[in-house]
C-alpha positions as CSV (number, residue, x, y, z in Angstrom):
1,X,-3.6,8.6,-24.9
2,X,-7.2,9.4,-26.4
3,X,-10.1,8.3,-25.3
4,X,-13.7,9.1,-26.8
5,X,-15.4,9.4,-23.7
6,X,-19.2,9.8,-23.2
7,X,-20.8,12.5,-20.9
8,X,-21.6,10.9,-17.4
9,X,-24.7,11.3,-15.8
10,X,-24.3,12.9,-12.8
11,X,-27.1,12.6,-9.7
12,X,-27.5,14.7,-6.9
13,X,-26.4,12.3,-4.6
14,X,-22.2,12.1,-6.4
15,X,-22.0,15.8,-5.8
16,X,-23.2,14.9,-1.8
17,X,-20.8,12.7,-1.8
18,X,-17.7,14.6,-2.9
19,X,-18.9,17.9,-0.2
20,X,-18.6,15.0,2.3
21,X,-15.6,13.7,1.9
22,X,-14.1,17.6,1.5
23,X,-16.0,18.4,4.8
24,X,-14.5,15.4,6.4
25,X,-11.2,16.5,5.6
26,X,-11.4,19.9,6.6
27,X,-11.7,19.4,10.7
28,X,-8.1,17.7,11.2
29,X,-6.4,19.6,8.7
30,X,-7.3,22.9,10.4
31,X,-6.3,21.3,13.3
32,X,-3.0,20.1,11.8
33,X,-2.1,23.1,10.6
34,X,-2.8,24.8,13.6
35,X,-1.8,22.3,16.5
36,X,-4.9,22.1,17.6
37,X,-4.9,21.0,21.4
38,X,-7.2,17.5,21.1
39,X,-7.5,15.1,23.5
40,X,-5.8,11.5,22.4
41,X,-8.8,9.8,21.3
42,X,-10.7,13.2,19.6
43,X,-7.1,13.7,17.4
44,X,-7.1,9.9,16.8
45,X,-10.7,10.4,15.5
46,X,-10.4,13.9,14.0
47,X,-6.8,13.0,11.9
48,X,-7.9,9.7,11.5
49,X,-11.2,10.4,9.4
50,X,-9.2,13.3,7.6
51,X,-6.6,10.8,6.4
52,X,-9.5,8.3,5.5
53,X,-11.6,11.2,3.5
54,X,-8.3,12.1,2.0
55,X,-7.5,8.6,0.6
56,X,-11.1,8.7,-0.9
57,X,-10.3,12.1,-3.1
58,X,-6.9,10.8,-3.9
59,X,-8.7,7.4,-5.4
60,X,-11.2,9.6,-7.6
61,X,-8.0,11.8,-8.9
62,X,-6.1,8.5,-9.7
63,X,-8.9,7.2,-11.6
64,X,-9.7,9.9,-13.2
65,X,-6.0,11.0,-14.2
66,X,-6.4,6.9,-16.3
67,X,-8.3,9.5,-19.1
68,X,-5.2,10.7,-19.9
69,X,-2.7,7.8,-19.4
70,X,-2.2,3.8,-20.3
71,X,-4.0,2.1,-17.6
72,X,-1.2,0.1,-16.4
73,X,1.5,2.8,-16.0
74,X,-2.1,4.7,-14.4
75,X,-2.6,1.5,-11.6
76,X,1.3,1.9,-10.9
77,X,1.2,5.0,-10.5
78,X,-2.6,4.5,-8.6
79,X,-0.3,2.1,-6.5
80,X,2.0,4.7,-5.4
81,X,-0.6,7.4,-4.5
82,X,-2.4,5.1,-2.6
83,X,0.0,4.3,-0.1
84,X,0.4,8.1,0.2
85,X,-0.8,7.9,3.4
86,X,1.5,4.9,4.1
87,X,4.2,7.1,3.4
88,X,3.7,9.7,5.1
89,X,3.1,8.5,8.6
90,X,6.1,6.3,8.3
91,X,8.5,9.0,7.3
92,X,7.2,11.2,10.6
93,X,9.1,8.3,12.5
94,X,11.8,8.1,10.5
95,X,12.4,11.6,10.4
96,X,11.9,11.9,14.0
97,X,14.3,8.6,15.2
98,X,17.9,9.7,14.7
99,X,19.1,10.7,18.2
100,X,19.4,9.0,22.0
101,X,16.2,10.6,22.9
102,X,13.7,8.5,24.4
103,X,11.5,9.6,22.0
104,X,13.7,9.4,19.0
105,X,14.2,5.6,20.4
106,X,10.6,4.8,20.3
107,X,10.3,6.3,17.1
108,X,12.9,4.2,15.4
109,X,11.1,1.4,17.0
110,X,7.7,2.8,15.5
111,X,9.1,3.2,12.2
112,X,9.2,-0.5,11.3
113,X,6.0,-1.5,13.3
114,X,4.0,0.7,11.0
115,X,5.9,-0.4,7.8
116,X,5.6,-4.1,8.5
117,X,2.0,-3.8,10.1
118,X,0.8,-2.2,7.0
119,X,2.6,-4.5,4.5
120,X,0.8,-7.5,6.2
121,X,-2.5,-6.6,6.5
122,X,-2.4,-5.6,3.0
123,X,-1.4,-8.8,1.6
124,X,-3.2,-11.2,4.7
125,X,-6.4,-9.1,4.9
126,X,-6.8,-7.3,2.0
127,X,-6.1,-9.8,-0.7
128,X,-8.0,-12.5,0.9
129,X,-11.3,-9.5,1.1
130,X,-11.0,-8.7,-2.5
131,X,-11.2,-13.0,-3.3
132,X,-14.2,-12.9,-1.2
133,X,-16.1,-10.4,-2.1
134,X,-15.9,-11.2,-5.7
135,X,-16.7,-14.8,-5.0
136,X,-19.4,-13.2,-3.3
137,X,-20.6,-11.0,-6.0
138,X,-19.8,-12.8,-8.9
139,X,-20.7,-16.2,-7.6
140,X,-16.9,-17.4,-8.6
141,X,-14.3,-19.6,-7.1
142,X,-11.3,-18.1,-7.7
143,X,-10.2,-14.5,-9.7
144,X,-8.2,-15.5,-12.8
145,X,-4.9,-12.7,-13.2
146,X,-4.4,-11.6,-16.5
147,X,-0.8,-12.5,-18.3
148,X,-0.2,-8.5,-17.9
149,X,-0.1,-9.3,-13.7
150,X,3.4,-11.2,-14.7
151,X,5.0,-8.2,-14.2
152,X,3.6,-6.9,-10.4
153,X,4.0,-10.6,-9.6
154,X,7.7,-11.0,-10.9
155,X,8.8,-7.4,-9.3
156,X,7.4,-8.2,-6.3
157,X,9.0,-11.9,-5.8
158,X,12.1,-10.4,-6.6
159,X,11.7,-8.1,-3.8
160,X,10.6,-10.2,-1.3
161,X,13.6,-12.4,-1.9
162,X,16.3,-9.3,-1.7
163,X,14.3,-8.1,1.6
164,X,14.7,-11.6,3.8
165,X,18.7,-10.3,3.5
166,X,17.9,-6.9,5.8
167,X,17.6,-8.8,8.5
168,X,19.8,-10.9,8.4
169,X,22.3,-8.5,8.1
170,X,20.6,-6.3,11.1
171,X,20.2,-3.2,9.0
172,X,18.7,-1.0,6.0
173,X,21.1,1.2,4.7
174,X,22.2,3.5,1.2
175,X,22.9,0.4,-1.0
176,X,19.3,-1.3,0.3
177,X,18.0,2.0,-1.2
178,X,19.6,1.6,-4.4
179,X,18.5,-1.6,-4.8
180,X,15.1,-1.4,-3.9
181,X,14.2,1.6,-5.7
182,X,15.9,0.8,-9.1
183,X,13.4,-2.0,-8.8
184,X,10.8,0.0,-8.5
185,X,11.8,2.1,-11.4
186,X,12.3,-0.9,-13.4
187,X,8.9,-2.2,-12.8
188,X,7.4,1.5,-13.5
189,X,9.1,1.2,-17.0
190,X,7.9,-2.4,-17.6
191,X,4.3,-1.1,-16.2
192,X,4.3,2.4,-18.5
193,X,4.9,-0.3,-21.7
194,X,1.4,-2.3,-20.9
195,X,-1.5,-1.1,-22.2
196,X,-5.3,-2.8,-20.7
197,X,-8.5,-1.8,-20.6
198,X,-9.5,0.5,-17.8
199,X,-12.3,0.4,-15.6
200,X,-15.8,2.2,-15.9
201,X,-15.6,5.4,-14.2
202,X,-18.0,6.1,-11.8
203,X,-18.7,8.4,-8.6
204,X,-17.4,11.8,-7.8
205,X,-15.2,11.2,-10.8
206,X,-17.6,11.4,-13.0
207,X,-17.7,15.2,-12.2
208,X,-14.3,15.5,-13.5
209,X,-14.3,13.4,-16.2
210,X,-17.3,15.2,-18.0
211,X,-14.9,17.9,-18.2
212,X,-12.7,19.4,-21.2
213,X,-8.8,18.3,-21.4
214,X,-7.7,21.3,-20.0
215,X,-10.2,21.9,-16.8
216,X,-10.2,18.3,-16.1
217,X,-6.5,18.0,-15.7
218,X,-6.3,21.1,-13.7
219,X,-8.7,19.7,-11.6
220,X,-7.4,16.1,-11.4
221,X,-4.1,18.4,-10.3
222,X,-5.8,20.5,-7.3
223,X,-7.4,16.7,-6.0
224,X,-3.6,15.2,-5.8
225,X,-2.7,18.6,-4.3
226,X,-5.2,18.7,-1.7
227,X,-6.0,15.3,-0.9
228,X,-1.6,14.9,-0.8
229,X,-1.9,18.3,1.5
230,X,-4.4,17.2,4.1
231,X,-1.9,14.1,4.4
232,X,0.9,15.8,5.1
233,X,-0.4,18.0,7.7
234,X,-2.1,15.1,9.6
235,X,0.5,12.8,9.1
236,X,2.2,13.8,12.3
237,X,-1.0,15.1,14.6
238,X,-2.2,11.3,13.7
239,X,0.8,9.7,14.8
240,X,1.2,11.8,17.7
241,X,-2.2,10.9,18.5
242,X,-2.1,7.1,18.6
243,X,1.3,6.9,20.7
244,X,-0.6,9.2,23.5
245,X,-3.5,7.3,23.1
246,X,-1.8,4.6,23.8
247,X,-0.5,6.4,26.7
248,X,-3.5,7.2,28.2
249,X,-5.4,3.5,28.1
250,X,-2.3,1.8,28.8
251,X,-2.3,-0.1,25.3
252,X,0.8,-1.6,23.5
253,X,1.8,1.5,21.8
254,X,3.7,-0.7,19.1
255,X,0.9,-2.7,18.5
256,X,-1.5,0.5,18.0
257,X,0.7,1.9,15.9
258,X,1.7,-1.9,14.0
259,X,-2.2,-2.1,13.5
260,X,-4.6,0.9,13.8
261,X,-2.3,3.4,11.9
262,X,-2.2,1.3,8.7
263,X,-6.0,1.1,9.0
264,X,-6.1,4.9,7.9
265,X,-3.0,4.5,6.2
266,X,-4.3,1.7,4.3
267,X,-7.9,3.1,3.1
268,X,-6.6,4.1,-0.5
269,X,-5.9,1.0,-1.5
270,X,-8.8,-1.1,0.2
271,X,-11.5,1.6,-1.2
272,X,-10.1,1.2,-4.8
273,X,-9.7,-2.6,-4.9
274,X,-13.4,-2.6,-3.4
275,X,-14.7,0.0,-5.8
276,X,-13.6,-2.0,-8.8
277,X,-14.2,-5.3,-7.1
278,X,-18.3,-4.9,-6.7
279,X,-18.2,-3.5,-10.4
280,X,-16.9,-6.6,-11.3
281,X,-13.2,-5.8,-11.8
282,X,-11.8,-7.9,-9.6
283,X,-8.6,-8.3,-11.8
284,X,-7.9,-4.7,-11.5
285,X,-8.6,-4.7,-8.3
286,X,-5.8,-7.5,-7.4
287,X,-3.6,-5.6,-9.5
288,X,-3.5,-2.5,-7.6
289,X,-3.3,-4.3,-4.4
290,X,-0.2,-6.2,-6.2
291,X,1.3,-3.0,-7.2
292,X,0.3,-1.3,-3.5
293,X,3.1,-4.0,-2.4
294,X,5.3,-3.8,-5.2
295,X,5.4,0.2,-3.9
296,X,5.7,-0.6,-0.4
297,X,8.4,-3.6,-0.5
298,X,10.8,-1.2,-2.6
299,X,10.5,2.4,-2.3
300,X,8.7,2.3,1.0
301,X,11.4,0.2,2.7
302,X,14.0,1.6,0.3
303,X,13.6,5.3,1.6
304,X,13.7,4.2,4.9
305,X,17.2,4.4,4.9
306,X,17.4,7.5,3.1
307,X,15.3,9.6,5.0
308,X,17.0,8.6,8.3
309,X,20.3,9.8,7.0
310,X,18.9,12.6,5.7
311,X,17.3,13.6,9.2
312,X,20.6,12.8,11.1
313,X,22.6,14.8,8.3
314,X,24.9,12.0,8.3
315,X,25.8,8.5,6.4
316,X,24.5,6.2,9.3
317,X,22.6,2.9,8.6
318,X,18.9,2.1,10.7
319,X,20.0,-0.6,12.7
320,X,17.1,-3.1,13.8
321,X,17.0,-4.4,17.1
322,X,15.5,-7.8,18.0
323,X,11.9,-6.7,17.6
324,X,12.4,-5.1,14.4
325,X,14.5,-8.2,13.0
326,X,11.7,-10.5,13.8
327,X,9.1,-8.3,12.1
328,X,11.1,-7.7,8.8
329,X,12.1,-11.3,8.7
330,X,8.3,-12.4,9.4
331,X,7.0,-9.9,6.8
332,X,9.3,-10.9,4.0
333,X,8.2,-14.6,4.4
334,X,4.9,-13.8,4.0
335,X,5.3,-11.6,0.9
336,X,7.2,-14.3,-0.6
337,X,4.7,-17.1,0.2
338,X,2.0,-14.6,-1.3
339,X,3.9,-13.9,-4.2
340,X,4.1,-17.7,-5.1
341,X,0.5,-18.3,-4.5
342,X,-0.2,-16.0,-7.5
343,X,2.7,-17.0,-9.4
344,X,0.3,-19.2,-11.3
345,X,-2.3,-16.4,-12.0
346,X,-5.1,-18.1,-9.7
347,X,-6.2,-17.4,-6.6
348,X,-8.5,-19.5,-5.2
349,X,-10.7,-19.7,-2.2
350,X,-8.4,-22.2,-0.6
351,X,-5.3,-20.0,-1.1
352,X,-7.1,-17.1,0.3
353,X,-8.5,-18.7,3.7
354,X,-5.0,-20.1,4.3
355,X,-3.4,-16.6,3.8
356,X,-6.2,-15.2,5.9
357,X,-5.8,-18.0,8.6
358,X,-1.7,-17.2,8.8
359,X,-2.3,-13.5,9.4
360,X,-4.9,-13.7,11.9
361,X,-3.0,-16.2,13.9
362,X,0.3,-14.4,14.2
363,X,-1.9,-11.2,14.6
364,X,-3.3,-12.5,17.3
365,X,-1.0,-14.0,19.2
366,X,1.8,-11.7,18.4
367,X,5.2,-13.8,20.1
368,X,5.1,-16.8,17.4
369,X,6.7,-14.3,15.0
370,X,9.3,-17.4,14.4
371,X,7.2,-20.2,14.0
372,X,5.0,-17.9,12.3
373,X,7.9,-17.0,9.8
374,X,9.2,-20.7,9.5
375,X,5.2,-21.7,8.3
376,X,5.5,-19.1,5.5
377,X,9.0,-20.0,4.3
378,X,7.5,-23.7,4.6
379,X,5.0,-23.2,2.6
380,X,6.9,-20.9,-0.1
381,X,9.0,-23.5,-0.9
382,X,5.9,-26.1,-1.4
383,X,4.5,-22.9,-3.9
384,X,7.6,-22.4,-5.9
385,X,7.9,-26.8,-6.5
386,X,4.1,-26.7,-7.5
387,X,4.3,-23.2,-9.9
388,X,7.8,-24.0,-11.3
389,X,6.6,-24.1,-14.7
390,X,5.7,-20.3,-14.4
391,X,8.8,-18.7,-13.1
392,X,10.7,-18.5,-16.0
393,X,7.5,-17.1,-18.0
394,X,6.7,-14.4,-15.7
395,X,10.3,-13.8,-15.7
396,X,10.4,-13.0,-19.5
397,X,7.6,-11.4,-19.3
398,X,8.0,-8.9,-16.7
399,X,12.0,-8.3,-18.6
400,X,10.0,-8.2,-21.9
401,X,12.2,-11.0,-22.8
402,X,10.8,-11.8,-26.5
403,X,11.2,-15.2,-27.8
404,X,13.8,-15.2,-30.9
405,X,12.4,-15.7,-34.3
């Protein structure tokens, strides 16, 4: 893809910037590579901000990398990087839960508290903040989706209908894995067909981008590598972290790691919606957040599986207890009322305070999971009677269905 690209002006204050976010980083990966000895609350702090000032390099490399690539296979992909961090603390408790341990027990319990925690507050805070703050900004009442957004939309409604059957059969196994990720690959393919218009570089990236072909994708290379190495190396100091901080103040350790993990986990994919949000892109913006689900409710919950059998070394499915059954089951409904909200390419203000509203309430008070779950299905089905006329459309035109001649 070629691009004739003009020379960014770069101020002192984007090269400030990028030494920050590299210093920031630096503290809790030395200390992850070398087991640093931190208190619960310093390594919280310490990993924490590393993961956070990670997600910021791995943004600027993502945009940057669009140069080079269609900007809709380039916001998948965007997608996928940015829940990175997702991925990574998840698949330290998954790795670590095969056994009878007490430990390996609470980390099969962690696994899906992280996974669903982070899946919700994407889709009940984060797409309601990116509404608001283009309302906000651009004085609007709703953000109109583009007929290119059929395709996150369809690939995600598809897998929030396959993922209310995990519960109800009590597990994830191989064949969920299958499933779930040849989804993913088939909405990578539809995504890597599209071609948009990509957003206005700006920031740190600019440094990049002012450079030739060759340099610049070296350097786009070494961001992914270092921003996806300080991630790896804190993944499991962070985690470790949070469960003995939890420890220490006597909190819920399943709710600190359901809710302040994904926080760090999370930052990719708030600071990019943001970025392009306040320059007045809030249709990209939604679309990554769309395709940061997509990622997560397919190859996030799809590997779950995987990754557990590969730690055990045997064929063995993650069996959900009662807990985990509830959370899955509550998550999928409200993916699948999210997904119809959308399905007409509007969101309004009133669709975003009631998706808001939901998750703060069964945040809050955290034993109505059921009723909570019942509300979304509920309400699905009053979305899919009102947005009938656009399932079959988005349906074509996420299969590239083309009308005969």
């Amino acid at each position: 893809m070629s691009h004739q690209r003009e020379k960014y002006k770069i101020t002192p204050g984007i090269y400030i910037t990028l030494i920050i976010a590299i210093g920031c980083s630096l503290p809790g990966l030395y200390n992850g590579l070398t087991h640093g000895n931190l208190t619960p609350i310093i390594g919280v702090l310490f990993y924490g901000i590393a993961i956070f000032a990670a997600a910021f390099m791995l943004s600027w490399a993502a945009e940057v990398v669009q140069i080079d690539i269609s900007e809709s296979l380039a916001v998948a992909i965007l997608a996928l990087l940015a829940v990175l961090p997702e991925y990574a603390v998840d698949f330290v408790f998954t790795w670590n839960s095969y056994g009878t341990t007490p430990e390996a027990i609470a980390s099969h319990h962690y696994a899906i508290a992280n996974m669903t925690g982070a899946n919700r507050l994407l889709v009940g805070l984060g797409w309601p903040f990116i509404l608001f703050l283009y309302v906000y900004v651009k004085r609007k009442k709703e953000i109109v989706l583009d007929q290119i957004q059929r395709v996150e939309i369809f690939y995600l409604l598809l897998a929030s209908l396959y993922s209310i059957t995990i519960p109800l059969k009590g597990e994830l196994n191989l064949i969920d894995t299958v499933i779930l990720v040849t989804l993913f690959g088939l909405y990578t393919r539809r995504a890597a067909q599209m071609e948009t218009e990509e957003p206005e570089i700006v920031g740190p990236p600019k440094i990049v981008a002012n450079m030739k072909n060759l340099p610049r994708r070296i350097v786009t290379a070494v961001m992914f590598l270092f921003s996806g190495g300080v991630i790896f190396f804190v993944a499991e100091p962070f985690t470790e972290s949070l469960i003995h901080l939890g420890e220490a103040y006597n909190i819920d350790k399943f709710l600190l790691v359901q809710w302040l993990a994904p926080i760090a986990s999370e930052s990719p994919e708030f600071i990019i919606a943001a970025t392009w949000t306040l320059r007045g892109a809030a249709n990209s913006a939604i679309k990554a957040l769309i395709s940061s689900k997509v990622n997560q409710w397919t190859l996030l919950i799809g590997t779950i599986p995987l990754v557990y059998a590969i730690s055990g070394g045997v064929i063995e499915p993650f069996v959900l207890d009662d807990l985990q059954h509830s959370e899955i089951m509550l998550t999928a409904a409200q993916s699948l009322f999210a997904v119809l909200i959308i399905m007409n390419l509007k969101f309004s203000k009133t669709e975003g305070y009631v998706l808001l509203a939901l998750f703060m309430a069964q945040m809050i008070v955290d034993t109505i999971r059921y009723e909570m779950m019942i509300v979304y299905l509920v309400l699905a089905v009053v979305m899919a009677v009102l947005n009938r006329k656009n399932l079959l459309p988005a349906a074509k035109f996420a299969l590239n269905i083309k009308k005969k001649s």
